[in-house]
Each structure stands twice: as C-alpha cells, then as structure tokens.
C-alpha positions in Angstrom: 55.7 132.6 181.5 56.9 130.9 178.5 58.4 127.6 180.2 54.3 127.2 181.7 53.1 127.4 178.0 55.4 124.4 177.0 54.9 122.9 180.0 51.0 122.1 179.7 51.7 121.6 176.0 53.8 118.5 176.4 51.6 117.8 178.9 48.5 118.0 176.8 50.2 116.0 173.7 51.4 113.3 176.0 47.6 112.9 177.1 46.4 113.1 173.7 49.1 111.5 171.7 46.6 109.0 170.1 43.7 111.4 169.5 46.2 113.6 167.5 47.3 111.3 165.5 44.1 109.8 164.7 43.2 113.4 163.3 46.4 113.8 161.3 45.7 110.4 159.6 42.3 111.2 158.9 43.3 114.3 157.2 45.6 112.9 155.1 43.4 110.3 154.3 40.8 113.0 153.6 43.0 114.9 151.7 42.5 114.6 147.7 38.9 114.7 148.5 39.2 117.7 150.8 40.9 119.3 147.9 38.2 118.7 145.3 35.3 119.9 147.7 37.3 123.2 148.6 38.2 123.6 144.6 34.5 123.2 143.4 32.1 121.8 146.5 29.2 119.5 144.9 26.6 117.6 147.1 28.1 114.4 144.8 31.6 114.8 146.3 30.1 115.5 149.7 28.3 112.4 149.1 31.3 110.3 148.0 33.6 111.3 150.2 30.8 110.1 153.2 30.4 106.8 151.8 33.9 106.0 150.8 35.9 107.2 154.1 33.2 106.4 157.0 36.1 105.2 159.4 37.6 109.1 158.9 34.5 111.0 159.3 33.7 109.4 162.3 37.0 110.0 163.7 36.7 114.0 162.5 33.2 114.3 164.1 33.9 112.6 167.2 37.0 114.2 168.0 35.9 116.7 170.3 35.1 114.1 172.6 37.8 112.1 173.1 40.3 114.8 173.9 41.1 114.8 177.8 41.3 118.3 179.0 44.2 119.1 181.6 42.7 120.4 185.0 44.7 123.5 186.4 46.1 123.3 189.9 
C-alpha cells in the first residue's frame, strides 16, 4: 500500500518537476512581502506587491493549470 503511494508520487514530481519549481521560486520571491501582508494586510502592500512581482503572481494564479494530472490504470 505504501510502495503505490511513492510510486505515483515520483511519478507525479517527475511530470511536474518544472511546475514545482516554478511555485517554490515564486514563493521565495514572494516571501518578505508575503510576510508583511500576513503581519499587518493593507490594500497598499496588496497593491505593491502586484505591481512589483507580476512575473510571480502570474505564475501563483496560473498554477492550477499547468499541473498534468496522472490517469489511473
């Protein structure tokens, strides 16, 4: 049972390798600012952190889509 789990988990990162780390590198690069929205959350910061890392939310909100999903046989 737990040799299946693994299984479609490499399976899934080795699919995805790219998407995954496109997601961890937007989150780091998100990361100061992702701090100072959760510490005090102002429309400004919201704002700023839009306009000064587009390339990262873009990659955040289009993530869902470019994950392949692994069909079951």
């Amino acid at each position: 049972m737990g040799f299946i789990f693994i299984d479609r988990l490499y399976i899934y990162i080795k699919y995805n390798w790219l998407q995954i780390l496109l997601i961890t590198l937007s989150i780091y690069d998100l990361r100061i600012d992702i701090r100072i929205l959760v510490d005090s959350f102002t429309f400004s910061t919201m704002f700023y952190t839009i306009s000064d890392h587009p390339l990262a939310i873009i990659i955040l909100i289009t993530s869902p889509s470019l994950f392949k999903t692994i069909n079951k046989d």
